[in-house]
Phi, psi and omega in degrees: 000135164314106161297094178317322177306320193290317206279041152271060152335110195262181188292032198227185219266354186251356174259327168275356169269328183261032176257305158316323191284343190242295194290305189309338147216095199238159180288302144005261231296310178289293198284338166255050148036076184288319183309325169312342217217127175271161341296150181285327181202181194057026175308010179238027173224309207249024176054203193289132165292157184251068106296143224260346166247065175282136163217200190243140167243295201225065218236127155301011195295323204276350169268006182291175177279291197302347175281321190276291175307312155313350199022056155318177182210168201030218164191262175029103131276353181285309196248345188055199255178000000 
C-alpha cells in the first residue's frame, strides 16, 4: 500500500535544490519562461505557476528524484491538469 505522507512534497530548500536540477531545464518550464511566474519551482509542492500561456510541451516531472521518492503520478506539474 502507498504512504499517503510520502506523496506530499514539502516545501524546504533541499527539495528545491533538487528541484533546479529538473525544472530549470525542462521544456514546459524554459519555453514559457516560468521563472517569471509564481511559483517559480517546486511545483509539485507549491502547485501550478500562474503564467497565463502555460500549455504542455514536454515533461521532465517523471525523471525527477523528488517524483520518484514520492511516488507522484502523471507529471505536468507546472501546468496542471
Amino acid at each position: 500500500m502507498i504512504n499517503p505522507a510520502k506523496n506530499t512534497v514539502e516545501d524546504t530548500e533541499e527539495n528545491r535544490q533538487i528541484c533546479r536540477k529538473y525544472c530549470k531545464i525542462c521544456p514546459n518550464y524554459k519555453a514559457h519562461s516560468l521563472e517569471k511566474y509564481q511559483p517559480d519551482e517546486l511545483f509539485c509542492a507549491c502547485g501550478n505557476s500562474t503564467s497565463p500561456t502555460k500549455k504542455e510541451i514536454r515533461c521532465f516531472c517523471v525523471g525527477c528524484e523528488l517524483f520518484l521518492k514520492h511516488h507522484l503520478r502523471v507529471g505536468f506539474f507546472c501546468v496542471g491538469h
